[in-house]
MIMI-892031 format. One record per atom (N, C-alpha, C, O): x, y, z; residue in one letter. Coordinates in steps of 0.1 Angstrom, whole numbers, padded with zeros to 4 digits, always signed. Each point is the difference from the previous one (the first is absolute). Example, Ala and Ser with C-alpha at 12.3 -4.5 7.8 and 13.67 -1.06 7.14 Angstrom:
<recs>
+0132-0057+0078A/-0009+0012+0000A/+0009+0012+0000A/+0010+0000+0007A/-0014+0011-0014S/+0009+0011+0000S/-0008+0011+0008S/+0005+0011+0001S/
</recs>
This chain:
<recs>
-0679-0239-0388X/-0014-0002+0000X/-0007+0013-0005X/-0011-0001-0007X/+0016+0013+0009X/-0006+0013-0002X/-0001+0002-0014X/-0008+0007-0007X/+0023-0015+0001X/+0000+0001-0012X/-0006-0005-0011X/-0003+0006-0011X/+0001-0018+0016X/-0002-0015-0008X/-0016+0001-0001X/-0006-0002-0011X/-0001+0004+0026X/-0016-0002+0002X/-0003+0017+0001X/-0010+0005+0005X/+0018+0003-0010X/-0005+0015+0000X/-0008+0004+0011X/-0011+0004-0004X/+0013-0004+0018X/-0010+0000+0005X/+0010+0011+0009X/+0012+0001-0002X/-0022+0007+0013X/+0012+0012+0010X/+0007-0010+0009X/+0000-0013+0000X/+0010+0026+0008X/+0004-0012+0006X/-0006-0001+0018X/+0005-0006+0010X/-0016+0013-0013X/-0013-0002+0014X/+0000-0015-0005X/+0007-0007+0007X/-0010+0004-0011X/-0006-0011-0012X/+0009-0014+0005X/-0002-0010+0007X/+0013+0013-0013X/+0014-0006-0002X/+0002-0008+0014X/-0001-0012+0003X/+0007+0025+0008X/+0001-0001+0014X/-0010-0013+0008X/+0004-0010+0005X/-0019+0016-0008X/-0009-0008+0006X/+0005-0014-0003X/+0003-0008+0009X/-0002+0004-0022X/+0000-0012-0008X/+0010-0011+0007X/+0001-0012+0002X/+0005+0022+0000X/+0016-0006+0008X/+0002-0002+0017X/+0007-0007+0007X/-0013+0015-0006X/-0006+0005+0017X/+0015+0009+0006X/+0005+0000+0012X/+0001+0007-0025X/+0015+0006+0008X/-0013+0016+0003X/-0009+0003-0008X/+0012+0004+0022X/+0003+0010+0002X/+0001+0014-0012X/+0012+0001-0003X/-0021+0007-0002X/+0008+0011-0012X/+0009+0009+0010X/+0011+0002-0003X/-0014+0001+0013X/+0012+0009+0007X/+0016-0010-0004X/+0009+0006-0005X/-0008-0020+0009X/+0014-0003-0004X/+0003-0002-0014X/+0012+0002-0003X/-0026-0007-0007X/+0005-0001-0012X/+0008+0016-0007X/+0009+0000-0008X/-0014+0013+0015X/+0000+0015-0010X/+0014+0002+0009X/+0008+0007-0007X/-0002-0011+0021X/+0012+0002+0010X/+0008+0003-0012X/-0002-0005-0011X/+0011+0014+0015X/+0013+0006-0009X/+0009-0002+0010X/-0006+0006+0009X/+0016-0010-0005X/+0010+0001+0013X/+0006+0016-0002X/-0002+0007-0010X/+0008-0005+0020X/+0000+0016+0002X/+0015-0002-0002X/+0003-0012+0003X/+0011+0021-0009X/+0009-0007-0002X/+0005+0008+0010X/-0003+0012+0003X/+0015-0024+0006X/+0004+0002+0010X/+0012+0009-0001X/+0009+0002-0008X/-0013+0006+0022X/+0013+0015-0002X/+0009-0008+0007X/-0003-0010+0007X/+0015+0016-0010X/+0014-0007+0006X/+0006+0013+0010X/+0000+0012-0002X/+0005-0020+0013X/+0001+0012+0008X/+0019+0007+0001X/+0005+0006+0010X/+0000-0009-0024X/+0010+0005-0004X/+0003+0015+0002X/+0010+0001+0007X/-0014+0009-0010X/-0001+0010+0002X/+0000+0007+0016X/+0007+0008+0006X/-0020-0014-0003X/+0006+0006+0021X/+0010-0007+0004X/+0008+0005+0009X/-0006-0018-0015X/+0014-0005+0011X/+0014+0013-0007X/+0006+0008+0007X/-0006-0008-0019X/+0009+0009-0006X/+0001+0016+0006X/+0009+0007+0000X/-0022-0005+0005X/-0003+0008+0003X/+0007+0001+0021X/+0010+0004+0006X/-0019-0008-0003X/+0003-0007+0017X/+0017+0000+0001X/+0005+0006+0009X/+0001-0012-0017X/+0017-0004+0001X/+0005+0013+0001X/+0006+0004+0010X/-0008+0002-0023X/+0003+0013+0003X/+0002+0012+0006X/+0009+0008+0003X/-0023-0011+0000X/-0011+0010+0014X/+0012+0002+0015X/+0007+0009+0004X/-0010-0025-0001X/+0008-0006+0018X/+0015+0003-0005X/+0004+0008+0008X/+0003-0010-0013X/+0016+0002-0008X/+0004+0009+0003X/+0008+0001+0010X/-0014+0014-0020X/+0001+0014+0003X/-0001+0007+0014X/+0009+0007+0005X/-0027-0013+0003X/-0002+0004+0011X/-0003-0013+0005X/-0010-0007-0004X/+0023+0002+0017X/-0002-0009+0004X/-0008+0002+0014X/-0001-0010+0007X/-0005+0021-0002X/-0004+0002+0013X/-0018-0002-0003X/-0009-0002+0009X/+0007+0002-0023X/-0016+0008+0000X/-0007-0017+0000X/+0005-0010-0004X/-0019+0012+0011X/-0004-0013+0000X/-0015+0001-0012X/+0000+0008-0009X/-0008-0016+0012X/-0009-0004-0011X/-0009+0009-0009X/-0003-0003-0012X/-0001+0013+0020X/-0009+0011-0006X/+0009+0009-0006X/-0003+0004-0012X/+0015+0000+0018X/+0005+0010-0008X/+0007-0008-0013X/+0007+0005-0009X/-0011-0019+0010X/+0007-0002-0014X/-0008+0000-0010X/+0002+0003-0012X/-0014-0007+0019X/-0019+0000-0007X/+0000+0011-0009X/-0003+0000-0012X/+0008+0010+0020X/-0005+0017-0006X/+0007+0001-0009X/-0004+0004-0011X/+0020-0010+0015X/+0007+0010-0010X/-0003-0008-0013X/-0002+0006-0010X/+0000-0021+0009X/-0001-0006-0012X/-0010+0002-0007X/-0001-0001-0012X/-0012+0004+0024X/-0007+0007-0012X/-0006+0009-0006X/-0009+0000-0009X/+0019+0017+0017X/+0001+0009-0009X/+0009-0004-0016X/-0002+0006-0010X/+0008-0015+0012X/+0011-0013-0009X/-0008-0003-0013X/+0003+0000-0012X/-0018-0005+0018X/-0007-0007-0011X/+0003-0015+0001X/-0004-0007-0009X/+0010+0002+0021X/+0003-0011+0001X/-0007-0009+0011X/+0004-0011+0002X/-0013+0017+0004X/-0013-0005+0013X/-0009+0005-0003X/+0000+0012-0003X/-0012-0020+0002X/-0012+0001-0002X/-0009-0003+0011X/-0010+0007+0002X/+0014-0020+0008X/-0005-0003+0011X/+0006-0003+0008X/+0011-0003-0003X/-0013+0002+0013X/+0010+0003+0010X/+0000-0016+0008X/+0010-0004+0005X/-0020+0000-0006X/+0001-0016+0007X/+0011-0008-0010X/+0010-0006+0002X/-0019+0010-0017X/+0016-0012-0009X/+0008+0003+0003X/+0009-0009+0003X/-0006+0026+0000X/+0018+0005-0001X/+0003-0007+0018X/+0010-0008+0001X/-0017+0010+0006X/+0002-0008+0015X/+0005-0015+0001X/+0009-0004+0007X/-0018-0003-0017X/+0003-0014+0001X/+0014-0001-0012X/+0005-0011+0002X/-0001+0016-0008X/+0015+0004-0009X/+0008+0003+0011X/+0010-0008+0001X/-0011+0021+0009X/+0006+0001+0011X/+0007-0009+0009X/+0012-0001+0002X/-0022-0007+0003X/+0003-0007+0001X/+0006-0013+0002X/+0007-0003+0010X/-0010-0003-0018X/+0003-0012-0011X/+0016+0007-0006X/+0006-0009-0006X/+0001+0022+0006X/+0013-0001+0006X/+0000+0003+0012X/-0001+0012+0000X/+0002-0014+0007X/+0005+0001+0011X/+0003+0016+0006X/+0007+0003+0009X/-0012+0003-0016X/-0003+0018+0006X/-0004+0003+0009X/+0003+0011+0005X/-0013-0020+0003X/-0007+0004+0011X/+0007+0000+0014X/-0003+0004+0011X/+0016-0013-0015X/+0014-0003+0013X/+0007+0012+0004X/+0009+0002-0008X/-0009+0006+0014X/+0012+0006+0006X/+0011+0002-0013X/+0005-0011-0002X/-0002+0021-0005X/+0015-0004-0004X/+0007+0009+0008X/-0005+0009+0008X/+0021-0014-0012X/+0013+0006+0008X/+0002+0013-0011X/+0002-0008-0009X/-0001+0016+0005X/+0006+0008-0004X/+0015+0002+0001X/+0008+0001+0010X/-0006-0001-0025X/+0017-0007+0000X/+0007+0016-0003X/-0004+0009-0008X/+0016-0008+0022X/+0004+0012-0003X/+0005+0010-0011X/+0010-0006-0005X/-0012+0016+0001X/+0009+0003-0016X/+0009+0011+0005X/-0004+0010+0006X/+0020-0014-0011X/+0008+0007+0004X/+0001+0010-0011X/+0000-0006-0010X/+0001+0017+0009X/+0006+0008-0014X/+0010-0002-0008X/+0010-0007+0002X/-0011+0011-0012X/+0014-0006-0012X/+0010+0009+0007X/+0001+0011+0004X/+0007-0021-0005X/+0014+0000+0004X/+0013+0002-0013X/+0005-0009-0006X/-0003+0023+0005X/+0010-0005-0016X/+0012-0001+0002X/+0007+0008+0006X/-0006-0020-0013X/+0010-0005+0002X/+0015+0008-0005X/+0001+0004-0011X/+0007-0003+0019X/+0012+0003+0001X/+0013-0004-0001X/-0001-0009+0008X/+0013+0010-0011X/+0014-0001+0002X/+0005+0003+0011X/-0001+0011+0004X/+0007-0022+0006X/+0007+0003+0012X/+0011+0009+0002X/+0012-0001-0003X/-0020+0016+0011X/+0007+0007+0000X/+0017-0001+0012X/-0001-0005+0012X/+0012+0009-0018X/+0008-0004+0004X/+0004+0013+0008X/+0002+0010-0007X/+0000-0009+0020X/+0000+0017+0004X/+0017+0001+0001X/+0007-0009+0005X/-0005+0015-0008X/+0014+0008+0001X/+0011+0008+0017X/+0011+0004+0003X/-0021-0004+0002X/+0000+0003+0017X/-0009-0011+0008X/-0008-0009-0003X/+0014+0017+0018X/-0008-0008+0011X/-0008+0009-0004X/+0001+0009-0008X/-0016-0015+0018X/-0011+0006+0008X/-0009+0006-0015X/-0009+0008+0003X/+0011-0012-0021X/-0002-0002-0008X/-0013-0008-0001X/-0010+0006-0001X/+0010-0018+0003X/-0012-0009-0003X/-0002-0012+0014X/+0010-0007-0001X/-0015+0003+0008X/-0003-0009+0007X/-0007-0007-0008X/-0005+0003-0011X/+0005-0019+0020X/-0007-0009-0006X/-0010-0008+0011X/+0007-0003+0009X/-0018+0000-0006X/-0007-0007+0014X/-0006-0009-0006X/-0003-0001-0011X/+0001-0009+0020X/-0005-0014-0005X/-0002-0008+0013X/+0006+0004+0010X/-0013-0014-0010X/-0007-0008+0010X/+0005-0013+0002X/-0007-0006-0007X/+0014-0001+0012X/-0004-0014+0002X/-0002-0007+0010X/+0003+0006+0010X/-0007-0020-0007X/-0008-0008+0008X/+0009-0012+0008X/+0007-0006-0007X/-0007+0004+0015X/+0008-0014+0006X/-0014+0001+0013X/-0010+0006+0001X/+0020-0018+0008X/-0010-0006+0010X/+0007-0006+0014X/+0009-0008+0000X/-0014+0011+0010X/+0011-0004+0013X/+0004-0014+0004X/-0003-0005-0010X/+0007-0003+0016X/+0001-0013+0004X/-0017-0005-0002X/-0005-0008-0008X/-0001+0015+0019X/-0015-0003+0000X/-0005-0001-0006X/-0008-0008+0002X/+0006+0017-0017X/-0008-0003-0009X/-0003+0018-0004X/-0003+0003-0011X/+0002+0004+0020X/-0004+0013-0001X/+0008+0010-0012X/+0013+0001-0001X/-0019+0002-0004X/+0000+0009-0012X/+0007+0013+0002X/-0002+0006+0011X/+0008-0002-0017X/+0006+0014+0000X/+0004+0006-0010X/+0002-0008-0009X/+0002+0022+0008X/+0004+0006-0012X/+0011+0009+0000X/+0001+0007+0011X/+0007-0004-0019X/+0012+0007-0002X/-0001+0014-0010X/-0003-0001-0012X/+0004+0011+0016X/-0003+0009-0011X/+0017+0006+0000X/+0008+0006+0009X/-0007-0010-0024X/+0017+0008-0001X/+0000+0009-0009X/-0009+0003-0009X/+0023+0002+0011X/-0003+0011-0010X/+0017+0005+0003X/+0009-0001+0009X/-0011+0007-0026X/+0018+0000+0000X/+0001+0011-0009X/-0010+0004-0006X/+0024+0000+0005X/+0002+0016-0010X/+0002-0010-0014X/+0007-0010+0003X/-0010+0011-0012X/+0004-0002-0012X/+0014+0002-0004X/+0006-0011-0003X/+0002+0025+0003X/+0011+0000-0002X/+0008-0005+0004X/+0010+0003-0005X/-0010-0010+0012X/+0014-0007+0004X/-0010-0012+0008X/+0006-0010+0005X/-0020+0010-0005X/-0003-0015+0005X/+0000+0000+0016X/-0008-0008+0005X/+0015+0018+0006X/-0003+0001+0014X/-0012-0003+0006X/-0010+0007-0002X/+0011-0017+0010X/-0013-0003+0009X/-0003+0012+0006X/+0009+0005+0007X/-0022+0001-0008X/-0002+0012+0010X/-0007-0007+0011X/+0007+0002+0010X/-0017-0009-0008X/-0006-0009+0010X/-0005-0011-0005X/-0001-0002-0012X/-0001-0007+0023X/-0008-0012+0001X/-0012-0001+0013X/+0003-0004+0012X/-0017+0008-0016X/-0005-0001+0009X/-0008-0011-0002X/-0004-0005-0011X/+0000+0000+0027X/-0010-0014-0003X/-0006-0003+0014X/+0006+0000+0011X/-0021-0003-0015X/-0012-0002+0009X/-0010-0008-0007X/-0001-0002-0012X/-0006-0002+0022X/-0011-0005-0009X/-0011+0008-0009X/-0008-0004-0009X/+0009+0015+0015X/-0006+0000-0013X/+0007+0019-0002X/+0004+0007+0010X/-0005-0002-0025X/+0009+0011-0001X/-0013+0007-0013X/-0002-0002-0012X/-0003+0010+0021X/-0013+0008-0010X/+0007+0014-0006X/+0010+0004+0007X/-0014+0002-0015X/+0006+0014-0004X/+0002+0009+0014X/+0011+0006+0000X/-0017-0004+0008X/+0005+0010+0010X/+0013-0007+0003X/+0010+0006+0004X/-0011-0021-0005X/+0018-0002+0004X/+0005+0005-0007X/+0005+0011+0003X/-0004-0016-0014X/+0011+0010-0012X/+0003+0014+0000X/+0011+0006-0001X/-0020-0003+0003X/-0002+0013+0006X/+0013+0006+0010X/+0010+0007-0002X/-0014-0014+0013X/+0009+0005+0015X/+0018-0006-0005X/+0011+0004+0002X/-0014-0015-0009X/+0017-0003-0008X/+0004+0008-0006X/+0011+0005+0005X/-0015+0001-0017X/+0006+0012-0011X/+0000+0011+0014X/+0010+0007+0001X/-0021-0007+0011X/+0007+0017+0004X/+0011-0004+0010X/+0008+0009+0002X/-0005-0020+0004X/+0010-0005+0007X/+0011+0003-0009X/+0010+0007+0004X/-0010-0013-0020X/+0009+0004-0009X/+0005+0014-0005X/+0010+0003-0006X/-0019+0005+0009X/-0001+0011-0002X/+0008+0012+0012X/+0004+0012-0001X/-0004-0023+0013X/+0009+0016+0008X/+0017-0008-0001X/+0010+0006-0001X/-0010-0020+0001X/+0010-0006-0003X/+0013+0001-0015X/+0012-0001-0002X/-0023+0004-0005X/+0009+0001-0018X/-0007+0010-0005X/+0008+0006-0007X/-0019-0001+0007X/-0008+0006-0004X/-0010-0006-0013X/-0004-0011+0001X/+0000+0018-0012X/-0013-0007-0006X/+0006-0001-0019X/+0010+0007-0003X/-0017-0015-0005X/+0004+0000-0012X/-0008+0005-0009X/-0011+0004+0003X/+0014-0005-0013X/-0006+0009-0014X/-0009-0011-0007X/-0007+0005-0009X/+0005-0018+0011X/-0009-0007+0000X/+0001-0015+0008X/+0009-0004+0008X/-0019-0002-0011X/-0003-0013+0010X/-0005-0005-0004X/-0012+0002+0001X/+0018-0016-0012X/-0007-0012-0010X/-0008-0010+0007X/+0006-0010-0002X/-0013+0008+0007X/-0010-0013+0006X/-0008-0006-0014X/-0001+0003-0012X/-0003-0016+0021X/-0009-0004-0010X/-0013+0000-0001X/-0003+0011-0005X/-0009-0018+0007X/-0011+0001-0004X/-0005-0006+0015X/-0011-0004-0002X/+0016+0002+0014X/-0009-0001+0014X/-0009+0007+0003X/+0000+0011-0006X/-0008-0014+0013X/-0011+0004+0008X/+0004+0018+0013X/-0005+0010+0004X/+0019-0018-0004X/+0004+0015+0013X/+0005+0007-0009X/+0003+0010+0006X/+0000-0010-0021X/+0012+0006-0004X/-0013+0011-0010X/+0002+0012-0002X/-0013-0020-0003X/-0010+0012-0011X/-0009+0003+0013X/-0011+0004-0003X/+0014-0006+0015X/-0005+0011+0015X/-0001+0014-0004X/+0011+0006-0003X/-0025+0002+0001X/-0002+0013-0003X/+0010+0005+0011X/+0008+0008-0003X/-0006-0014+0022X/+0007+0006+0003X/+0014+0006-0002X/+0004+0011+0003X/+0001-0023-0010X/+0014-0001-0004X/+0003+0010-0007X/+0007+0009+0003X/-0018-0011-0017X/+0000+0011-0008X/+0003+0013+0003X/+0011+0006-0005X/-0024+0004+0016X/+0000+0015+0004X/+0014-0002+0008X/+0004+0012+0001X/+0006-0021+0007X/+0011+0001+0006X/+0012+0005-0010X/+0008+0008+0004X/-0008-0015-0020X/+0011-0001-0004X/-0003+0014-0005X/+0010+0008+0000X/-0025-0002-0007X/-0003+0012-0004X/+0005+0014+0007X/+0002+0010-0006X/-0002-0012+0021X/+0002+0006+0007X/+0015+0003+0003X/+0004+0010+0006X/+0006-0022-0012X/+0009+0005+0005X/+0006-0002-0014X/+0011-0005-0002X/-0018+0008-0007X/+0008+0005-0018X/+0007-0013-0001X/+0011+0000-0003X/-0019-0012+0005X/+0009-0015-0004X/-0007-0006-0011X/-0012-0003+0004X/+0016-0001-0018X/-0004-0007-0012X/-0003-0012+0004X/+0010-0007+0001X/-0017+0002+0002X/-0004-0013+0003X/-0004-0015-0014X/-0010-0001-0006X/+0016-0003+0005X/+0001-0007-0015X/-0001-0014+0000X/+0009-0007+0003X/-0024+0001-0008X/-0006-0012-0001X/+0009-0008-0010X/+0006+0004-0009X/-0007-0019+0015X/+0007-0005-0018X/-0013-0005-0003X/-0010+0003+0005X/+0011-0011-0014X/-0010-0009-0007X/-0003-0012+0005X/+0009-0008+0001X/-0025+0005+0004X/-0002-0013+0002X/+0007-0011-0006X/+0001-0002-0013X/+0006-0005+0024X/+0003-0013-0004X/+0016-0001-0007X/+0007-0009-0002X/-0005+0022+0001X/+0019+0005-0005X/+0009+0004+0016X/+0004+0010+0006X/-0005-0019-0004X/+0012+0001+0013X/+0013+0005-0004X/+0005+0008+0007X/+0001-0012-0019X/+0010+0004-0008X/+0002+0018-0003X/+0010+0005-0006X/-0020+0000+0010X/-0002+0013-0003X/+0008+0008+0018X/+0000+0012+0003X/+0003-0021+0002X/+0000+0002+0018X/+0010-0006-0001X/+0003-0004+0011X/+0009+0001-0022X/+0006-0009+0003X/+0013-0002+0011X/+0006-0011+0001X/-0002+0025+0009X/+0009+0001+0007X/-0007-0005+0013X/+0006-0006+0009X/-0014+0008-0009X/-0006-0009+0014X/-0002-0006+0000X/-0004-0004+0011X/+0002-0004-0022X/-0006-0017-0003X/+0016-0006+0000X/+0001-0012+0004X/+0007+0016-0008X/+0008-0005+0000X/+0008+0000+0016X/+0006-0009+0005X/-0010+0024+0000X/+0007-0007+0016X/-0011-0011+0005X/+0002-0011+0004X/-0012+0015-0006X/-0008-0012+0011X/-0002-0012-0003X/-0007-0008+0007X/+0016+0004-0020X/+0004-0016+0000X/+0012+0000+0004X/+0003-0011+0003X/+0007+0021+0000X/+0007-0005+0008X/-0004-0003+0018X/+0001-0009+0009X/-0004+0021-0010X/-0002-0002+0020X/-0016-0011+0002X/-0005+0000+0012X/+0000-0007-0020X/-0005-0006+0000X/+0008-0017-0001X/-0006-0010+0003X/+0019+0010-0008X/+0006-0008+0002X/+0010+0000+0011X/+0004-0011+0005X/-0001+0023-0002X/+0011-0001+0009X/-0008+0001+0012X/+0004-0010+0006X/-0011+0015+0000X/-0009+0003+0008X/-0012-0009+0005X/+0000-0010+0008X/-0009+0015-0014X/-0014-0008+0002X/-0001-0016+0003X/-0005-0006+0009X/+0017+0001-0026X/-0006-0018+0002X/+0011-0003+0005X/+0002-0012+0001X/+0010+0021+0004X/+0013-0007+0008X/-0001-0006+0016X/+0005-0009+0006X/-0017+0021-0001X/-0002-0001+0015X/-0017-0008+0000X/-0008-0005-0009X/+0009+0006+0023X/-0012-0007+0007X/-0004+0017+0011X/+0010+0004+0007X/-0021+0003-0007X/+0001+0009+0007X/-0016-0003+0008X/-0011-0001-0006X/+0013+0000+0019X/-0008+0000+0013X/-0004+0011+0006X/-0008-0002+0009X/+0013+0015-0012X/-0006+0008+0003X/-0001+0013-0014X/+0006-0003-0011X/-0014+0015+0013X/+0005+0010-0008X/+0010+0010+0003X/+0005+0007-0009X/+0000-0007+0026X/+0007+0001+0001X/+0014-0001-0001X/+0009+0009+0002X/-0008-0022-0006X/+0014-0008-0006X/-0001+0002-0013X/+0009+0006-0006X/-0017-0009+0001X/-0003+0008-0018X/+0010+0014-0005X/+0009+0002-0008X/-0017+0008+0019X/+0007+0013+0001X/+0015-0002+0004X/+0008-0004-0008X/-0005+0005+0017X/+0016-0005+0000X/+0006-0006-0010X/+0009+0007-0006X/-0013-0018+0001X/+0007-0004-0009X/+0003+0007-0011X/+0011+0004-0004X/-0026-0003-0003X/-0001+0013-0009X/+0014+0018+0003X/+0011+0003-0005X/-0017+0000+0011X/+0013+0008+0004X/+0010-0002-0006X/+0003+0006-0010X/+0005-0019+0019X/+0013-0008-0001X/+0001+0002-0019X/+0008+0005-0008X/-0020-0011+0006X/+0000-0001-0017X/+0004+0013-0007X/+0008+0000-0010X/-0013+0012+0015X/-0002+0013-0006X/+0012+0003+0001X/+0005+0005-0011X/+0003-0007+0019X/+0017+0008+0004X/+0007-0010-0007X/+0010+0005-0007X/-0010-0014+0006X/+0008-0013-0009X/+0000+0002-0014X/+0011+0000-0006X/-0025+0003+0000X/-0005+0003-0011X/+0008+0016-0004X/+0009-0001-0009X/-0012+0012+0013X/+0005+0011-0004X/+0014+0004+0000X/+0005+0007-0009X/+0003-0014+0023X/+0015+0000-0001X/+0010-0005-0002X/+0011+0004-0001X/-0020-0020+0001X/+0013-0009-0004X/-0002-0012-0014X/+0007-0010-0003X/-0016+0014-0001X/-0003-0010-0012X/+0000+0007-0010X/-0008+0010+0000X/+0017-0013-0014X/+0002+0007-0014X/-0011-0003-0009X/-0006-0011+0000X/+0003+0021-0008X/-0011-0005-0005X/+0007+0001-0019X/+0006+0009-0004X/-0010-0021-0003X/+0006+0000-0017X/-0006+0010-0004X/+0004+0002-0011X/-0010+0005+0013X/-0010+0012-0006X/+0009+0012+0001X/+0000+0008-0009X/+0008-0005+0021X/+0005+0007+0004X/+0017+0001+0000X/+0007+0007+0007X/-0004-0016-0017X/+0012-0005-0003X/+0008-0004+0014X/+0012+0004+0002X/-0019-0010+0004X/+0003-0007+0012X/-0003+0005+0018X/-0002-0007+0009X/+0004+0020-0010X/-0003+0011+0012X/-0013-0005+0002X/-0009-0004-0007X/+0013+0007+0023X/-0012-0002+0007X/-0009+0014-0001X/+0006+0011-0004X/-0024-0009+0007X/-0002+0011-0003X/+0002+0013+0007X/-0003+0012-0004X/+0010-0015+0016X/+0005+0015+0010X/+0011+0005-0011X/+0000+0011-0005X/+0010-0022+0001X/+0013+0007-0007X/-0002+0005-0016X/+0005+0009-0007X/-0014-0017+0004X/-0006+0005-0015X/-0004+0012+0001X/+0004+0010-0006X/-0017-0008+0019X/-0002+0018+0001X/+0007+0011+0007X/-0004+0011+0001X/+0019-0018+0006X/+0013+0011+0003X/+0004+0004-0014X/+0003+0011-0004X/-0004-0024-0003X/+0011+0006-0012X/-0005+0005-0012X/+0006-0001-0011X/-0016+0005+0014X/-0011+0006-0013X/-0004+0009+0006X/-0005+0007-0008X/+0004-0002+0024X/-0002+0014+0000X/+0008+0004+0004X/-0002+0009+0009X/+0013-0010-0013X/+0017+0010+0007X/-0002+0014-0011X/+0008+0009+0000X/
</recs>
């Protein structure tokens, strides 16, 4: 019409009865909120403890928040405003060759496992053996076995055999124990992580504890922890003096370590 009848488009508008505010509307082009979620992902990843403002700030010394209500409603619309768990991070672990020690009292191995009583009740086994020749040093088991136990076992071990030049565990909760740690520091012991999820790296005590996990654990029915221990025992002296091991070209591990430290 503006064209055709040359007329403004005051003119035009009226003629038509549209509004000039909606005829002159430009839509504003819509921002995408690609960038703070990229941003946000990032942010909670790195620092999973910090909650909404400190991510405000830091994104937008970033250049990546401008307001803080959009960045809020982004916030939350993931799900940021929940509680997160903070997922533990263990240190790199580098990976190694199973060292094979050439003497006793050389390398120990400790490790954890789980069974349960007639009743139902839960319990745990912490064993632990010399590497060179494979000797059960103990079998301890309670329900529950935190680093100060381990603890009081290595010094039980300690006036009994005395202590080793290191101690392979794996990646437990009692075993990366700062306590543990200043214990082994304190008494000049290498303490040596394997790699998440490489059991194979542990492999002399994964390999006893499928056995005494077969001969032991799923052979019996045990009603108390007391009968546990007993038996266990029974197991430990059976184990070290009268059963040959192919590893050891058949000797058991008492006679393997007579006849290698003569």
């Amino acid at each position: 019409m503006m064209q055709e009848h040359r007329i403004s488009a005051r003119k035009a508008c009226n003629a038509v009865k549209i509004d000039r505010k909606k005829w002159s509307y430009k839509p504003v082009r819509k921002r995408t909120d690609d960038n703070v979620i990229e941003g946000l992902t990032a942010m909670t990843e790195k620092h999973p403890s910090i909650g909404f403002w400190q991510c405000y700030f830091r994104l937008r010394k970033q250049g990546l928040a401008d307001n803080h209500k959009r960045m809020y409603r982004i916030y939350t619309s993931m799900k940021l405003n929940i509680r997160r768990r903070a997922k533990k991070r263990l240190p790199a672990r580098v990976k190694q060759m199973l060292y094979q020690p050439e003497a006793p009292n050389k390398v120990w191995s400790i490790d954890f496992m789980t069974d349960s009583l007639w009743h139902g009740r839960t319990f745990r086994t912490l064993n632990v053996i010399d590497d060179f020749n494979r000797r059960v040093l103990a079998i301890e088991a309670d329900t529950s076995l935190p680093a100060l136990r381990v603890i009081r076992v290595l010094e039980r071990l300690k006036q009994s055999r005395g202590l080793p030049e290191m101690i392979r565990v794996d990646n437990g909760p009692e075993f990366i124990s700062a306590k543990l740690d200043i214990w082994c520091k304190d008494h000049h012991i290498k303490l040596v992580f394997i790699q998440p999820g490489e059991p194979t790296e542990n492999a002399y005590i994964e390999r006893f504890n499928g056995s005494f996990r077969r001969e032991l654990l799923n052979a019996y029915v045990f009603r108390s922890l007391k009968e546990f221990r007993e038996l266990a025992e029974e197991y430990i002296q059976d184990y070290n003096n009268h059963r040959p091991h192919k590893a050891l070209n058949y000797l058991t591990p008492v006679e393997y370590e007579q006849l290698e430290t003569r």
